[in-house]
C-alpha positions as CSV (number, residue, x, y, z in Angstrom):
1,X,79.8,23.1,112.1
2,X,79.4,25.9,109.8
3,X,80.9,25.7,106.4
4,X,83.5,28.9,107.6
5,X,84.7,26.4,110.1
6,X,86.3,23.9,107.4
7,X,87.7,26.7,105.3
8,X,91.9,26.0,105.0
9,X,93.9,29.1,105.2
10,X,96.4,29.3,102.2
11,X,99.0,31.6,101.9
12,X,101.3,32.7,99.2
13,X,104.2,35.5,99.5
14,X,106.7,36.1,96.2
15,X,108.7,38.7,95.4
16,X,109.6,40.3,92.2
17,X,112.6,42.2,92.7
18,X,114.8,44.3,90.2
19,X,118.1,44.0,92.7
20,X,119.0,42.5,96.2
21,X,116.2,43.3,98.6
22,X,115.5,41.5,102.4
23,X,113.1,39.2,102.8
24,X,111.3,41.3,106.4
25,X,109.5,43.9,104.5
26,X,107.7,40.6,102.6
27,X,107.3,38.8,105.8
28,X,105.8,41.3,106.9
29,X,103.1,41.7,104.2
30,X,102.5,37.9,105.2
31,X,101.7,38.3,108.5
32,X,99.6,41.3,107.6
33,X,97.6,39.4,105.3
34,X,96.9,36.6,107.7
35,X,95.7,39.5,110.5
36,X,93.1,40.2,108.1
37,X,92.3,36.9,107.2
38,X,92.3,36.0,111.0
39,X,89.1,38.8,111.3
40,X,86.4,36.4,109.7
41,X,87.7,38.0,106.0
42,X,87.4,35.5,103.8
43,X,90.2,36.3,101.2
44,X,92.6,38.9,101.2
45,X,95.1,39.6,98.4
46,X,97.8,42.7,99.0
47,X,100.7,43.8,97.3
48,X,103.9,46.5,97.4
49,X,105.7,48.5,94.8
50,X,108.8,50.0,95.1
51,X,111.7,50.8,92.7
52,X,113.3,47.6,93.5
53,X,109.8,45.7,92.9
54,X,107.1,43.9,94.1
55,X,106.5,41.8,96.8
56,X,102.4,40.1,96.7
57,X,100.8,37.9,99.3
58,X,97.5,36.7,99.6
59,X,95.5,34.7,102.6
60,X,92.7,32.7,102.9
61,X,90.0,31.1,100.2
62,X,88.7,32.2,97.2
63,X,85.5,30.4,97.5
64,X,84.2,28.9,101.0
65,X,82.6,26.1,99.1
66,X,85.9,24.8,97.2
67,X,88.6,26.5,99.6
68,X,90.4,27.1,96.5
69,X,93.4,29.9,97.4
70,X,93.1,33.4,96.7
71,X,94.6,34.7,93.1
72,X,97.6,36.6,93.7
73,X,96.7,38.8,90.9
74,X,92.5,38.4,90.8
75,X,90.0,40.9,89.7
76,X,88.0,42.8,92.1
77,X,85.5,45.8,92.1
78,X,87.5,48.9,92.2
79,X,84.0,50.6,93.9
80,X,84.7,54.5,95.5
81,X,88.6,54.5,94.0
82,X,87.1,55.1,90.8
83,X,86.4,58.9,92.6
84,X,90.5,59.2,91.9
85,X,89.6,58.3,88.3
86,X,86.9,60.7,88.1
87,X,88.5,63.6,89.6
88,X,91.6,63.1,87.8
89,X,89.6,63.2,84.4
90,X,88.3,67.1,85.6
91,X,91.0,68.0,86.5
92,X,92.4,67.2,82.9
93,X,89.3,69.2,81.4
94,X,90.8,72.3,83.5
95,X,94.1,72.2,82.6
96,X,92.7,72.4,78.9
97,X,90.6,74.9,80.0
98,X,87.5,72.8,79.0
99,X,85.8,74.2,82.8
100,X,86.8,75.6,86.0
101,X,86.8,74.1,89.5
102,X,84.9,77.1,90.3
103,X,81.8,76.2,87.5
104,X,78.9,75.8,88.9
105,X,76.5,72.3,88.5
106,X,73.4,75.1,87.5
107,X,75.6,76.3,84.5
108,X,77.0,73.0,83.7
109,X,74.0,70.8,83.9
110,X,71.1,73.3,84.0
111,X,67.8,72.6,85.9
112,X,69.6,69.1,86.9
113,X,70.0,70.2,91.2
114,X,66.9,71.7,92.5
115,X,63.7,71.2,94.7
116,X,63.3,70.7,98.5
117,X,66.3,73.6,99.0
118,X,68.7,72.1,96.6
119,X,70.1,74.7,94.5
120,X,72.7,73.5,91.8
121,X,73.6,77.4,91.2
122,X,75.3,77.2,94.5
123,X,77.4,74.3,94.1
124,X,80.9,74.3,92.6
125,X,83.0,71.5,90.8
126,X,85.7,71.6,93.9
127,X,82.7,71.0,96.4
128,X,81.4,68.1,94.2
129,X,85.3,66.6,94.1
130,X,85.5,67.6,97.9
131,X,82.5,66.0,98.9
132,X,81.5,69.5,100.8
133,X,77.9,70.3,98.4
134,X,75.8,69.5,101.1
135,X,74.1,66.5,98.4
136,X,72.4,64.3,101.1
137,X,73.6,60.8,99.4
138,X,70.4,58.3,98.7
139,X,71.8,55.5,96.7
140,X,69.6,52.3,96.8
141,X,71.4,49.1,98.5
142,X,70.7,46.3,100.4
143,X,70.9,45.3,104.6
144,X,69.7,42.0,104.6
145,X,69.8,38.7,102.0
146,X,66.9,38.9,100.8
147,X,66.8,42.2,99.5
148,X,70.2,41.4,98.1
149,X,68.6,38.8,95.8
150,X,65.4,40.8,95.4
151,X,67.8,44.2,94.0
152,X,70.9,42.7,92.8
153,X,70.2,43.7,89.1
154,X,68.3,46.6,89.6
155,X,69.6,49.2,87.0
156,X,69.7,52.7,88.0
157,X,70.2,56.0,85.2
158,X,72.4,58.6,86.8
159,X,69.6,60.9,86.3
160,X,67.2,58.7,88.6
161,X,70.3,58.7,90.9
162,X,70.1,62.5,91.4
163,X,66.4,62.4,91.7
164,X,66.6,60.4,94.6
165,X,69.0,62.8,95.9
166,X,67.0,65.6,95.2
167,X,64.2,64.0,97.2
168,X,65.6,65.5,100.6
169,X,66.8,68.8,101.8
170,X,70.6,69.0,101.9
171,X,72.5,68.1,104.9
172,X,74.0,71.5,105.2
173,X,74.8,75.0,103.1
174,X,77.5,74.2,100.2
175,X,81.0,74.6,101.8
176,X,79.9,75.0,105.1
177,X,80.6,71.0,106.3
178,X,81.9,67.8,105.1
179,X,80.2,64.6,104.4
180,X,80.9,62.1,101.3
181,X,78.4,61.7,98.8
182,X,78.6,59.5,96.4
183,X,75.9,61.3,94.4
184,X,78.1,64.4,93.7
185,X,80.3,62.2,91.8
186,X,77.5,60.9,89.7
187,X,77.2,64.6,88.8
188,X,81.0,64.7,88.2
189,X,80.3,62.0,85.8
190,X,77.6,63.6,84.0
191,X,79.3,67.0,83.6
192,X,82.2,64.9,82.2
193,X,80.0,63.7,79.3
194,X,78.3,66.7,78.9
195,X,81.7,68.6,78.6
196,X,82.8,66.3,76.5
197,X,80.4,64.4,74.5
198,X,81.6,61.0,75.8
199,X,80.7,58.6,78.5
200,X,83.5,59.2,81.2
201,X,84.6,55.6,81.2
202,X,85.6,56.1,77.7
203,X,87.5,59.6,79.0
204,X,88.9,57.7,81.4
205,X,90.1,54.7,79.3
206,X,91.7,57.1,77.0
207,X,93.3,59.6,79.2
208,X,94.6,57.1,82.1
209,X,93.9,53.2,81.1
210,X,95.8,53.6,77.9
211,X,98.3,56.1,78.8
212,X,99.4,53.7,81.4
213,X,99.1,50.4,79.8
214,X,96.1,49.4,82.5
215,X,94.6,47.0,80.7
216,X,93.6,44.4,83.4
217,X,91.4,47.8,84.9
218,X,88.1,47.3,82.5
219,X,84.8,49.2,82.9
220,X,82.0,46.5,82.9
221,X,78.7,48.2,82.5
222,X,75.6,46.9,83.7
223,X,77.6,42.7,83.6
224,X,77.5,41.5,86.9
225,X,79.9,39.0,86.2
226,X,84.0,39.6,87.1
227,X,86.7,38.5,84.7
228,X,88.7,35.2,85.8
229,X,90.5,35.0,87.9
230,X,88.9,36.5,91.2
231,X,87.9,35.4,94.3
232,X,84.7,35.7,95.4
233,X,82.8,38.4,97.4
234,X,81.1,37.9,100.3
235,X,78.7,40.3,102.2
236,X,78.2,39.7,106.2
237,X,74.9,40.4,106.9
238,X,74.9,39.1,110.6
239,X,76.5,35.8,112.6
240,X,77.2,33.2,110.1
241,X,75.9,35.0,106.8
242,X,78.0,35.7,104.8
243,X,76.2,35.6,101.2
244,X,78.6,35.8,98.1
245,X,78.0,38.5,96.2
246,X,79.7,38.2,93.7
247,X,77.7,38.5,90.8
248,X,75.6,41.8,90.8
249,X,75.3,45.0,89.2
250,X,76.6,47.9,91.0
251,X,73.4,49.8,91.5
252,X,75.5,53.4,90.4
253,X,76.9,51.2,87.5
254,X,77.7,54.0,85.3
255,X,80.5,55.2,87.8
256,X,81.1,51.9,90.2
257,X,81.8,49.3,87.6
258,X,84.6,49.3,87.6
259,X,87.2,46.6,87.9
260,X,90.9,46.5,88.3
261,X,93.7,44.3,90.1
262,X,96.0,45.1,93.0
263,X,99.0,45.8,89.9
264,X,97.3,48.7,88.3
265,X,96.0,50.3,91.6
266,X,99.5,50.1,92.2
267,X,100.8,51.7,88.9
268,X,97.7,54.4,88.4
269,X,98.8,55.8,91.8
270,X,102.0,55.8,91.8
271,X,101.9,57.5,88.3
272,X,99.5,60.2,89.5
273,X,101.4,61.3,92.6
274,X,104.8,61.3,90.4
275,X,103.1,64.0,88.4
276,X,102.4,61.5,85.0
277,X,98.9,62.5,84.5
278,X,98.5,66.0,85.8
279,X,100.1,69.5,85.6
280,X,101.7,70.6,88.7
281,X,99.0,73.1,89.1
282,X,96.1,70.4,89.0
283,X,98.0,67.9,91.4
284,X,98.6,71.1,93.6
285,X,94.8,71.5,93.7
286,X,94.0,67.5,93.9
287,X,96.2,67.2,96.9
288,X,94.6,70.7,98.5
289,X,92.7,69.2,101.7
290,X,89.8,69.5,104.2
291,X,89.1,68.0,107.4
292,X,86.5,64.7,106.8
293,X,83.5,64.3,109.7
294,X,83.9,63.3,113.1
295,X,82.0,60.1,111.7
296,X,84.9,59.2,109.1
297,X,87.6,60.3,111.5
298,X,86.9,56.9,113.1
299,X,87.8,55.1,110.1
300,X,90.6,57.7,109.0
301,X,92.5,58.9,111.9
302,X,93.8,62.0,110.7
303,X,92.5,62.0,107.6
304,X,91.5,64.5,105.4
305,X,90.1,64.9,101.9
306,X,91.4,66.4,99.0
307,X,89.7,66.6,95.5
308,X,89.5,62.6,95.2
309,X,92.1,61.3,97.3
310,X,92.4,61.2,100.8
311,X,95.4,62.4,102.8
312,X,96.6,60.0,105.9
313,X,99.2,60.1,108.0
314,X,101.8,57.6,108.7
315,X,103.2,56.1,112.1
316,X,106.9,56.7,110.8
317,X,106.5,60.9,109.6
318,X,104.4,62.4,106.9
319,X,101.4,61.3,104.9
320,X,100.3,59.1,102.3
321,X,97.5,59.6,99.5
322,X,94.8,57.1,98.8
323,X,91.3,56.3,98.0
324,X,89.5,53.3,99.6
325,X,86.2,51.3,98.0
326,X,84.1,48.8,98.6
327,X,81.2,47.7,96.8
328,X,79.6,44.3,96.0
329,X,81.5,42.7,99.3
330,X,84.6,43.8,97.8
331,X,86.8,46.4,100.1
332,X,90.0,47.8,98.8
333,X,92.5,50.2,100.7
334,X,95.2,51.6,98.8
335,X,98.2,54.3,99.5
336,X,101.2,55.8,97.5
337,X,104.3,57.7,99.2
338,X,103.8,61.7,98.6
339,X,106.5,60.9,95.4
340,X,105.2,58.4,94.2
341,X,107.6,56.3,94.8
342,X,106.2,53.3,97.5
343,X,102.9,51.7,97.1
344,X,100.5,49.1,98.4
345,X,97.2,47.9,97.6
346,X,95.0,45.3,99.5
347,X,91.8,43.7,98.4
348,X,89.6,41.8,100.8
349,X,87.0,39.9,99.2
350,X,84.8,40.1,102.2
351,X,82.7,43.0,103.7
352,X,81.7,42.5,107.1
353,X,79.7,45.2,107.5
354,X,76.7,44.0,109.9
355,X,78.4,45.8,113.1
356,X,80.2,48.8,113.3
357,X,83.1,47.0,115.5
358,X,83.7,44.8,112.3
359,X,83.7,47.5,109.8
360,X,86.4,49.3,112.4
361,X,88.6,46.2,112.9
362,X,88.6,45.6,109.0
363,X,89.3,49.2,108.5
364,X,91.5,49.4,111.2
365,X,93.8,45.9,110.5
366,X,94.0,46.7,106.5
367,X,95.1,50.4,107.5
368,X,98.0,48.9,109.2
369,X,99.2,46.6,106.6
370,X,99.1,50.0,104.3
371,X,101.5,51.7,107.2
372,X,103.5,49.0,107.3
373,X,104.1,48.4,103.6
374,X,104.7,52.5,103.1
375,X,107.0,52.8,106.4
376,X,109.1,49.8,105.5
C-alpha cells in the first residue's frame, strides 16, 4: 500500500471569540477543511477573522512519514500574495509622490526592457501592477522529480529573471490584453529599490510588517528552510508522487521568499481594505479592475484584477478582495469583506498540480471554504 494510504486524518477546530458566537460558522470551517483534505491534499490549515474573533481548523498530516497533525498556526510560503505587498509598497511611493502609476519602466529602469519587440518605454507601472504589459513570463521551475532535485537551489538575480523574459516577443501590445506575469513584478521590485535605495523586503518590512505588528511574516532570502512550526510541502508530480518540497529556494527569491502564517494574512488584509495602509485615493486605484483571461476565468469565476489584488464575487451578494499563491508545494487562498471587516485564509501544504482537473478541484474546494467563511 502506498504510504498516503496509512496517513490518519487529524482534525482540530477552536475558537477565539471576544463575545457569544455559534458554534455553525466553525463547523463549518471543519467540514471545509476535511473537503480539501479529502482531495489527496495532504495538510490544510484555514482560519476566520471577524470582530468577534477567530475560529482556526486544520485537517490532515503535517508529514506523510510521521502523520504528525497539521500546526494550527504553521509557517508557509506566502508565494504570489506577496504581489499585494509589492503593489501596496508603490502605491505608498505615489502617495508621497516618489513616482506615478503612469511612469514608465524605460524612464525608471533605463535600457532594462528591450530586444525581440520589448520596449520598456511603452510600459507603465499600472500595467506592471495589472499584469496587462504584454511581459511573456519565463521563470525557470520544475515538472518532474528529478529536475526538482537537480534545480532546487538554483539562485536566480532579478536581472537574469528579466533577461529570460526579454528572450521572447511579448504576448501582446501593452494594455491591449491580460495575462499574469510574474516577471512584471520582479520589475516592480526593482523600481522599488531603485526609487528608493533599499531592497523592497526591507520597504516592505518597514512600511507594512512593523506597522502592523507582523512579525511571524519574515523574508527569508535565498534559506530554503521554513521556521518551526510548519507542515511540510508536497508537490504532485503524477499518481502516487508526491515529493516534499519543502526545503528549496524559491527560484524568484528576491520577491517569493516570503513566509507568513494564516494570522497575519488575516490582519495585513483586513488592515489594507479598512484603509490602514493607504490613502483613499491609492486604495481607489488598487481596487480599480480588469477582466483576467478566459484561461484564469476557470480558476476565478468572475474574477477580475486590480492593481495586486483580485476582485471575486460571492454566492451571498457582492465581492471579496484577495490574492492567491503557491510556490514550493505550498497553495494559499485568501479573502477580506470590501470593509475589511471578515476574513479567511487557508493554506494547503500540497500542490497537486500534475492535471488540470486537480489544480481545478483544489482551486475550486478551497474557493468555497473562502465563500463560506465570508458569507457566514
Amino acid at each position: 500500500m502506498h504510504l498516503r494510504g496509512l496517513v490518519i486524518t487529524a482534525g482540530v477546530v477552536a475558537l477565539l471569540a471576544a463575545g457569544p458566537a455559534t458554534a455553525a460558522p466553525t463547523d463549518q470551517l471543519h467540514r471545509d477543511t476535511e473537503a480539501i483534505h479529502a482531495l489527496g491534499v495532504s495538510g490544510v490549515q484555514a482560519r476566520v477573522s471577524t470582530p468577534d474573533g477567530q475560529a482556526v481548523a486544520t485537517s490532515g498530516t503535517a508529514d506523510l512519514n510521521t502523520g504528525l497533525p497539521v500546526p494550527a498556526d504553521g509557517y508557509f510560503r506566502m508565494a504570489s500574495t506577496s504581489k499585494t505587498f509589492i503593489a501596496a509598497v508603490v502605491l505608498e511611493l505615489e502617495a508621497e509622490g516618489k513616482l506615478s502609476l503612469d511612469d514608465t519602466v524605460g524612464h525608471l529602469l533605463p535600457d532594462v526592457v528591450q530586444g525581440d519587440g520589448n520596449d520598456g518605454n511603452r510600459i507603465t507601472l499600472r500595467q506592471l501592477l495589472q499584469h496587462t504589459s504584454g511581459i511573456h513570463d519565463d521563470l525557470p521551475g520544475y515538472t518532474t522529480p528529478q529536475e526538482y532535485y537537480q534545480q532546487r537551489h538554483d539562485v536566480y538575480s532579478p536581472e537574469q529573471l528579466v533577461a529570460r523574459a526579454m528572450s521572447h516577443a511579448p504576448d501582446f501590445p501593452p494594455g491591449q490584453d491580460w495575462a499574469y506575469s510574474n516577471t512584471g513584478y520582479v520589475l516592480l521590485a526593482m523600481i522599488i529599490e531603485k526609487i528608493t535605495g533599499r531592497p523592497a523586503h526591507q520597504e516592505i518590512e518597514d512600511r507594512i510588517l512593523r506597522p502592523l505588528g507582523l512579525d511571524r511574516t519574515r523574508w527569508l532570502g535565498a534559506s530554503p528552510t521554513l521556521p518551526a512550526p510548519h507542515a511540510d510541502a508536497y508537490q504532485l508530480f503524477g499518481p502516487d508522487s508526491a515529493v516534499d518540497v519543502t526545503d528549496q529556494i524559491p527560484v524568484d527569491y528576491q520577491n517569493l521568499s516570503w513566509v507568513t502564517t494564516t494570522q497575519d494574512e488575516n490582519t495585513f488584509f483586513r488592515a489594507l481594505l479598512a484603509g490602514r495602509l493607504l490613502p483613499p485615493r491609492q486604495l481607489a486605484e488598487m481596487k480599480h479592475t480588469v477582466p483576467v483571461s478566459e484561461e484564469v476565468q476557470k480558476l476565478w469565476p468572475g474574477g477580475r484584477y486590480g492593481l495586486g489584488l483580485v476582485e471575486r464575487p460571492l454566492s451571498c451578494g457582492g465581492s471579496y478582495w484577495s490574492h492567491e499563491g503557491g510556490d514550493g508545494g505550498y497553495i494559499t487562498l485568501n479573502g477580506v469583506t470590501a470593509d475589511g471587516q471578515r476574513s479567511a485564509v487557508v493554506s494547503m501544504s500540497e500542490a497537486r498540480g500534475d492535471t488540470p482537473e486537480h489544480i481545478l478541484a483544489q482551486e475550486n474546494t478551497a474557493s468555497t471554504l473562502i465563500d463560506h467563511a465570508l458569507c457566514a
